[in-house]
N, C-alpha and C positions, 0 to 999 in steps of 0.2 A: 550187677546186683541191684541196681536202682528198679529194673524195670520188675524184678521179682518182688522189691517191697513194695514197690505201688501197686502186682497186684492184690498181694496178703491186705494193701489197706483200703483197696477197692471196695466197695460194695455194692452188688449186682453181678459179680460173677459168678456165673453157673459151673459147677464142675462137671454136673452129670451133664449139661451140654454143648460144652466144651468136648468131653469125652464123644458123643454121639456125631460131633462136626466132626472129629477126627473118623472117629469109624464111617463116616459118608465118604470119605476120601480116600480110605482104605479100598481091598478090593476086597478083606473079609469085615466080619463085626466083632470079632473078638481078638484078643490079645496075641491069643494061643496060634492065632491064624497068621500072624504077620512072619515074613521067614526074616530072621533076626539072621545078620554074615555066621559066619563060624566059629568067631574068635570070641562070641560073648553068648552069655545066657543069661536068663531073668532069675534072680535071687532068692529063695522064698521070702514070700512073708512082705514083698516089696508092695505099697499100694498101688491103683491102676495107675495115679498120676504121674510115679515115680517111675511105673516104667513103661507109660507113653513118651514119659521128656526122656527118658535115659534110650530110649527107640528111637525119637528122632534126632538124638545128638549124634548118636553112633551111624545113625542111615545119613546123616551132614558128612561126617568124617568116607565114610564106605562109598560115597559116591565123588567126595572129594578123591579118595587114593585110586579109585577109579579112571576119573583122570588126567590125574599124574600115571599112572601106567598107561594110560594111552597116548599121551606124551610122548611117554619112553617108547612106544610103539612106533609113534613117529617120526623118533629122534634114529632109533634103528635102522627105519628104512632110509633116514634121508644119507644117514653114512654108509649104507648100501649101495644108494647112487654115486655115494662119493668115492665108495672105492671101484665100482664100476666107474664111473668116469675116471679114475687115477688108473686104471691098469689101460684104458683107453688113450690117454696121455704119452703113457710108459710105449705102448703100441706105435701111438705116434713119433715119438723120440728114438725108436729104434729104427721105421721106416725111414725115417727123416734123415738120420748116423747112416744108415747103408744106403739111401741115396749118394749124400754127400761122399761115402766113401765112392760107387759108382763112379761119380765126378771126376774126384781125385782122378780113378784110374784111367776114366777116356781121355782125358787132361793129358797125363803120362804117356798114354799113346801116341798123340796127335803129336806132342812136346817131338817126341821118338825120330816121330816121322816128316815133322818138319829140319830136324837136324840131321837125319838120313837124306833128306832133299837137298840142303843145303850141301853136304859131303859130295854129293853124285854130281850135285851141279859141280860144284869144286874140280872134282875129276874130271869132267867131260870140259870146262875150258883148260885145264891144265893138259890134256891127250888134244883138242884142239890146235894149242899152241906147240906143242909138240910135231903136230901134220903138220903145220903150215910152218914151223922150221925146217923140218926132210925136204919137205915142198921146195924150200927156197935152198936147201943142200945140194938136191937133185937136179935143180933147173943149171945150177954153176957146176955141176960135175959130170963126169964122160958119159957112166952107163947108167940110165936110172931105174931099168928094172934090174943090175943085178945090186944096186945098193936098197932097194925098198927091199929085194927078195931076202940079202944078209940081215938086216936089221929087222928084229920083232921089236913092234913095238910093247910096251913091257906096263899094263894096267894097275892102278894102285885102290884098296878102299873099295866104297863100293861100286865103281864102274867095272873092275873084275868081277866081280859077281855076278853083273847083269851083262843078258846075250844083249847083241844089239837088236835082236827082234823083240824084247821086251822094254830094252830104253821108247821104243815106237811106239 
């Protein structure tokens, strides 16, 4: 309010050219030519002064909410990227879960097959030691093809399983 009674107590301000700066600046010369937002209209009966300054308070605020919606324009897209990058994430954490699960299962395999290993070896020195007792049966007793021909030897686990052209 100070600066509007200094100017009422001024003297030497022009209004008519006050009013004529303002229309140099305009991109018409009259009132009637200025496009005022949509949300307001000039009053009758208001003078030109009242509604230059009520023109350019309102073009202050209209270019202000301007923007602030642009803003929000830009507040928009950046949580666009943000949800593009969160389902890109989500992407990630899911390839990542079925890798790891992957893991898990070659894991399980190998586990599998190294204690299938261990079994077979188990079998093969346990039928081993089995030969080389008959061996040592046969060598002290009369016939020894007709006691290797009675006795089958009798597989356990997984060395039954496998021929011996695939133990090779």
């Amino acid at each position: 309010m100070a600066s509007v009674e200094q100017l009422r107590r001024r003297e030497g301000v022009n209004l008519v050219q006050l009013e004529a700066d303002i229309a140099s600046v305009r991109t018409g010369s009259s009132i009637a030519s200025i496009a005022l937002p949509d949300y307001v209209e000039h009053t009758e009966g208001v003078t030109r002064v009242g509604a230059l300054s009520a023109e350019a308070v309102v073009r202050d605020y209209e270019s202000a909410a301007k923007e602030i919606e642009a803003m929000g324009a830009e507040l928009i897209d950046a949580a666009q990227k943000c949800e593009a990058l969160t389902a890109q994430v989500h992407d990630a954490i899911a390839f990542m879960r079925e890798t790891a699960a992957g893991y898990r299962e070659e894991g399980r395999k190998i586990f599998r097959r190294i204690e299938e290993c261990a079994l077979f070896t188990e079998d093969v020195r346990k039928t081993c030691e089995e030969v080389q007792r008959r061996m040592k049966d046969v060598s002290v007793g009369e016939s020894p093809h007709q006691e290797l021909a009675t006795e089958e030897l009798e597989l356990t686990g997984i060395a039954a399983k496998v021929s011996v052209c695939e133990a090779r």
